[in-house]
N, C-alpha and C positions, 0 to 999 in steps of 0.2 A: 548365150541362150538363143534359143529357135523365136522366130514372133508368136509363135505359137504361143511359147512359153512367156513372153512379154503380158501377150493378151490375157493368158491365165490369170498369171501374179494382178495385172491392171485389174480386173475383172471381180476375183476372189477378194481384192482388201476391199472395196465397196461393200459384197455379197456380204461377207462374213461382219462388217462393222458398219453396215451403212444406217441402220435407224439412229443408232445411238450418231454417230457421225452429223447424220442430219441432223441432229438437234444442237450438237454444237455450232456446225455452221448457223444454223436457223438463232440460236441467240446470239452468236459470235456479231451477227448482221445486225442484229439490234441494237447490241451493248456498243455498236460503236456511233449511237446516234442516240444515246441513253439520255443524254445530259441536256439535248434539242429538246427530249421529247417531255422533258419535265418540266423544260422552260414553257413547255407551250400547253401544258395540261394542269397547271400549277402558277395560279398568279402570283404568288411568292415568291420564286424565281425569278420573274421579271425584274427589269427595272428599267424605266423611261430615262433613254439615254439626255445629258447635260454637260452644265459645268457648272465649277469645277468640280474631280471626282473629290469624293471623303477616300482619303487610306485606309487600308486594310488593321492599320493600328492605331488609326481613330477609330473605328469603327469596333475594335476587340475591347477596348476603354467601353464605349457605349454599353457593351453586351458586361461588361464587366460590372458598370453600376447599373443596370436595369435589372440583373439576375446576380445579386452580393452572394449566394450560396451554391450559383454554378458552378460545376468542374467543367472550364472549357477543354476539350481534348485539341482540337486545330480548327485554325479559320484560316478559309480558300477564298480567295480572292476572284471574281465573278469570271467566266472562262472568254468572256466575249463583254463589249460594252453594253450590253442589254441586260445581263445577269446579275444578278444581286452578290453581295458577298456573303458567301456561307460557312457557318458556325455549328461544328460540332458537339454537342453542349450536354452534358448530364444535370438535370436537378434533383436534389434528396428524394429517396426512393423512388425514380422513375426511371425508366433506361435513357439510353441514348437518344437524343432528336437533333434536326436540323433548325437553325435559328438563323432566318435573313433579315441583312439591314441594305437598305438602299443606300447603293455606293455613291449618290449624290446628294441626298437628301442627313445621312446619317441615324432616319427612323427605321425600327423595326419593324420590319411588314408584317413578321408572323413567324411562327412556329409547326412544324410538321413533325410525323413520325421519320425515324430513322430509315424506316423502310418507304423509296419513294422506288421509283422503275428504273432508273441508275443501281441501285443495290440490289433491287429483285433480277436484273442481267446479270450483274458481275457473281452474286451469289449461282447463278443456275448456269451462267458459261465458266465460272473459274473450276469448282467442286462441285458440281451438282448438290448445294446446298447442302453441303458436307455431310452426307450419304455415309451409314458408319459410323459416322462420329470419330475423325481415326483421321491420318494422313493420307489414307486408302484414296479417298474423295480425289482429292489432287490427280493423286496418281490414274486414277480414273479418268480423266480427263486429258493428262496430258498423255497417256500412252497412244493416243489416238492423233497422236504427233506423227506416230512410223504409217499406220496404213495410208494415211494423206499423202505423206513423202512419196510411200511407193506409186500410188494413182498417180501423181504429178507427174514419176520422173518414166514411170511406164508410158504415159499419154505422149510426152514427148519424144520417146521414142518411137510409137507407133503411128502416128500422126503426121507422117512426111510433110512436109512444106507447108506447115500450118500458118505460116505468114501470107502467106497466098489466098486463104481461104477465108477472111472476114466479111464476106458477103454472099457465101454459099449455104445455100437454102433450100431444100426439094420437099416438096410437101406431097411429092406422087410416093405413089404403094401404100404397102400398108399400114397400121399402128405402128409396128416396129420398124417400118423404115422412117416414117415420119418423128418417131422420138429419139431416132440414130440420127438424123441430120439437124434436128433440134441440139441436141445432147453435144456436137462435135460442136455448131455455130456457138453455144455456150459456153463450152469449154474453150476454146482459140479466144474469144473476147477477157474469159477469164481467168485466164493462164497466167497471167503478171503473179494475180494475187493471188494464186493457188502455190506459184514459187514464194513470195512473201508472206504465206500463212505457215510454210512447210518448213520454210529455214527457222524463224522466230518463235515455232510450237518445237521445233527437235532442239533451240536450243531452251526452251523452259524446262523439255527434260534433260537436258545435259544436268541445268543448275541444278534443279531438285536433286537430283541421282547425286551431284557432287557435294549437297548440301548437307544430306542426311547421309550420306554413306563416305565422305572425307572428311573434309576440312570444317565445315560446319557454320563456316560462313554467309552472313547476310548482304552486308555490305561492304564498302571500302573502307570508309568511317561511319562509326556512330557510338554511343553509350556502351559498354560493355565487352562481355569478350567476343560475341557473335562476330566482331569490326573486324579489318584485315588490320585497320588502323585503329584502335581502342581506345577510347576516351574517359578519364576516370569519373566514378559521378561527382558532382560539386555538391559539397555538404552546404546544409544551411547555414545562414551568417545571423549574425544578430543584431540584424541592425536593416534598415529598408531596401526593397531593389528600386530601382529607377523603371518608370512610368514603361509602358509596351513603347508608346509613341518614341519615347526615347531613343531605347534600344532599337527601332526599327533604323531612327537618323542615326546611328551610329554603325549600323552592318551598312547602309547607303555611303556612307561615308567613307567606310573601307572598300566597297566594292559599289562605286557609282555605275557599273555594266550591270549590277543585276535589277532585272526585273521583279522584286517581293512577290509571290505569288501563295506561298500559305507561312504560317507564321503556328509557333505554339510552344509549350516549352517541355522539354528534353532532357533527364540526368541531371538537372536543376540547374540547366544553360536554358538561355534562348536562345532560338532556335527558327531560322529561317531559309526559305529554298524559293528557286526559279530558275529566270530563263536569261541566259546571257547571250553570249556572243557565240555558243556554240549551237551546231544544226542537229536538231533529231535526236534531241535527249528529254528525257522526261524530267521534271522538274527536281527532284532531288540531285538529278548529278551536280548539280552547284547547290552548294548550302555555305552556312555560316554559323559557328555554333558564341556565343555571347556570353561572358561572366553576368547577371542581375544587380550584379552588386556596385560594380565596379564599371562597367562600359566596356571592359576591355574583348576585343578581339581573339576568343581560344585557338578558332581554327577555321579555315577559310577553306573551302574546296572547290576548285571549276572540274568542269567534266572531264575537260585532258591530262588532268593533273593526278588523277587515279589509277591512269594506267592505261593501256590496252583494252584488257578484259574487261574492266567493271566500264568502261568508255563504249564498250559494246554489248555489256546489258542493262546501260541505261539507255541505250538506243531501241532494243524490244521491242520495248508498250508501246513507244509512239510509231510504230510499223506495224505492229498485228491491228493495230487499233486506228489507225489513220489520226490522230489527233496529236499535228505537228504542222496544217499550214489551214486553219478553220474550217469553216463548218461544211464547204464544199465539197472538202479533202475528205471527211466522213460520210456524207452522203453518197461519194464514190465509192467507197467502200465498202459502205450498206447491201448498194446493189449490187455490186459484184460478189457479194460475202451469198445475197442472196440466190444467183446463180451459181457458185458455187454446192448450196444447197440442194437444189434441182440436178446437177450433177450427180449428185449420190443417188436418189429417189431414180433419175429417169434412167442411168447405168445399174442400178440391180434389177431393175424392168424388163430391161433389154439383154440383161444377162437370163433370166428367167426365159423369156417369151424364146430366147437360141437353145435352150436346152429343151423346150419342147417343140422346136421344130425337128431339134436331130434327136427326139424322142429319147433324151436321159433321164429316165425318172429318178436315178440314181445319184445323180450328180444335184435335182434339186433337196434333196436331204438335207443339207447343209443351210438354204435357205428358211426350211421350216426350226431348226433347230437353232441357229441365229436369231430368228424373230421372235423365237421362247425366252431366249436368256435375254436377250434384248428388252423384250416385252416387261419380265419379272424385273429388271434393272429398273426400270423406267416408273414400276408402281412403287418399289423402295424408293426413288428418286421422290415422285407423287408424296408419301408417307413424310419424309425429314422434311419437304419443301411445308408440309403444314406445318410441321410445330418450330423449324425456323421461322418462318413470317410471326408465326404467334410469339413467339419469343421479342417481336420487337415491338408487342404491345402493351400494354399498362393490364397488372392483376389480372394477367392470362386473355385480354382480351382483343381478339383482331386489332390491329394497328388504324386508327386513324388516318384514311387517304383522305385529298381531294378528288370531289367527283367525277372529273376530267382522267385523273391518275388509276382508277380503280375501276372504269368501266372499260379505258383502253388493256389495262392489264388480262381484267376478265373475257375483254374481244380477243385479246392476242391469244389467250390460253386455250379458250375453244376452237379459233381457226387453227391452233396448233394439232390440239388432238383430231381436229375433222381430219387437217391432214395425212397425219401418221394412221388414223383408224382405216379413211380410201384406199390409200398405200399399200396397208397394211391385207385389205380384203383381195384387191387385184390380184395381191403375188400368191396369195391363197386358192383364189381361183385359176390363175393357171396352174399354179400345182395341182393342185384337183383333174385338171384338166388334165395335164400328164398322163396323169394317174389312168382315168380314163381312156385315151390315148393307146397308152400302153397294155391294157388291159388284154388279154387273149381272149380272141370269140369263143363261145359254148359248144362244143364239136356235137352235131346232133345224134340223136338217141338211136339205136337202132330198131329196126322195124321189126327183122325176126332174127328167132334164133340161128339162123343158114348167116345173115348177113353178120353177125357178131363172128362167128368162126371163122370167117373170110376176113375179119379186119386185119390179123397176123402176116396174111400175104396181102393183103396190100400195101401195110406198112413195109415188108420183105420190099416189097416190088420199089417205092419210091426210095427204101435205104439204096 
């Protein structure tokens, strides 16, 4: 292909996908400082670091007799020594909520709705708050895997010696040359993670595509037939399980490398996952599944021990999502997730502002009709995103935040649409403009009738 042709392709997947785009990178930047951001808007979360800590299975005991009619679904062990341990907890007719106990103290701080700003990201970057009501949602989301791909591997190509250029900067000329030297400084800083967004989004739709359309596969091991490795469920016995505490010193005990990180029970095994000896795996590639009955050890698995493949989709999460060496590691991500975002917004700008310099009014067609389907995508998005949230509140009624958690959500939400609405008017206006632009002058009237009869040879004369 011509560079031409490079710059086309680079150019058109922004044009043709870049609102919705944006909004992915624009949550993708968040959801991966979600769990900061509710430590720090939510006193619940916290916890004042000590010694010595309470376990994650002392602490599941606590929540066990403080709430005798709970269905615990899992408890996460606090992600940093500041965080509370938290309990996913259903009580008789009430949905889902989070329940924290102070991993040093062993008291409960408190109770939240399900829905905190952790779930309100992953809901709006995973499916756009499953839009549809369908698998569609998903798929919505990750096909926007390939246009990323292609800007990444376009940029690279047409971008000669971009290692060279980490400090070039020109703020002479006009709008458009100034958002062109912006747009490139951006891009060169955030090129790492634009290659490590693009590999780890093209393989979530490998998985998916392979999920629903082969093998049918979820995991390596687990309960059922979804496993590569299938595990039978364990009927009930008649007779008592042995205490969580227990069970926990008993997976410790088979496997002193792991780190207990969530605990819950599973196919009527217990059931626990972390972090061992291997790098850049999210917590399930090591698990351990537990008889209740009995103490005994069913089945043990470390991340290397699965294979290849599933050894390199449990790698994934913790790459697209930087949440593999704390909280540093996410904030980098953050802001580079967020210039990635500015990429898209300032490159259909600049694709805009060169079609009306070389006066294609034709070629901006495409941008007005993207920003339609876009536009309508985004108010169906708007429609599910309410009665999701209201779904995770008690007899239809908004969820329960803290004040902290609920005014940050509602700042995020409006500087989100200020933005997209700005954006969204500019590229309008230069289309307009175009339009304009291109417009043919009014050829004047004639004066008399002699000068109308003469227009035939004049036109004669200049054909």
């Amino acid at each position: 292909m011509t560079a031409k042709q490079w710059f086309s392709w680079h150019s058109l997947s922004g044009v043709w996908f870049g609102l919705l785009l944006f909004v992915i990178c624009w949550t993708g930047a968040f959801a991966t400082i979600s769990y900061e951001l509710d430590w720090l808007f939510d006193e619940t979360v916290r916890a004042p670091e000590s010694s010595p800590q309470v376990s994650l299975a002392s602490a599941y005991e606590k929540v066990q007799e403080t709430y005798p009619d709970a269905r615990i679904g899992i408890a996460f062990a606090g992600a940093e020594a500041h965080f509370a341990h938290d309990f996913v907890v259903r009580l008789p007719d009430n949905p889902w909520q989070h329940i924290y106990v102070d991993p040093y103290t062993g008291n409960i701080q408190g109770e939240t709705s399900f829905l905190n700003i952790q779930r309100f990201f992953r809901d709006f970057h995973m499916h756009f708050f499953g839009v549809f009501d369908s698998i569609v949602s998903y798929y919505l989301v990750l096909v926007f895997a390939i246009p990323i791909t292609i800007s990444t591997l376009t940029a690279l190509y047409l971008y000669r010696g971009w290692w060279r250029k980490f400090f070039t900067l020109k703020l002479s000329g006009d709008t458009r040359a100034k958002v062109a030297s912006t747009h490139k400084l951006a891009g060169v800083w955030s090129l790492w993670l634009a290659v490590v967004i693009a590999v780890t989004s093209m393989w979530y739709l490998f998985e998916f595509v392979r999920m629903d359309l082969a093998d049918g596969k979820t995991a390596y091991t687990d309960v059922g037939q979804f496993a590569v490795n299938p595990l039978p469920e364990l009927a009930a016995q008649d007779k008592p399980q042995l205490s969580v505490v227990t069970l926990a010193a008993k997976v410790k005990e088979a496997r002193p490398d792991l780190d207990i990180r969530a605990i819950r029970y599973s196919g009527g095994y217990f059931y626990a996952e972390g972090q061992a000896n291997d790098v850049l795996v999210r917590d399930r590639a090591n698990k351990v599944y537990v008889n209740p009955y009995t103490g005994e050890i069913v089945y043990s698995q470390t991340a290397s021990s699965q294979g290849l493949y599933w050894r390199l989709s449990d790698t994934a999460d913790p790459l697209h999502f930087g949440n593999f060496a704390g909280v540093w590691v996410k904030i980098l991500w953050c802001i580079f997730g967020l210039a990635l975002s500015f990429l898209v917004l300032s490159g259909t700008y600049m694709y805009v502002k060169r079609q009306l310099k070389l006066r294609r009014k034709e070629d901006l067609r495409g941008v007005k009709v993207s920003l339609g389907l876009s536009g309508a995508l985004l108010l169906c998005i708007g429609y599910y995103a309410y009665h999701t949230l209201m779904g995770y509140g008690i007899a239809g009624q908004f969820p329960v935040l803290p004040l902290g958690s609920k005014l940050f959500l509602v700042v995020w939400t409006l500087l989100t649409c200020a933005i997209i609405a700005i954006w969204i008017k500019a590229l309008l206006n230069l289309c307009r403009e175009a339009t304009l632009v291109n417009k043919p002058e009014a050829k004047p009237k004639a004066k008399s009738q002699a000068n109308s009869k003469a227009k035939p040879k004049v036109s004669h004369h200049h054909l």
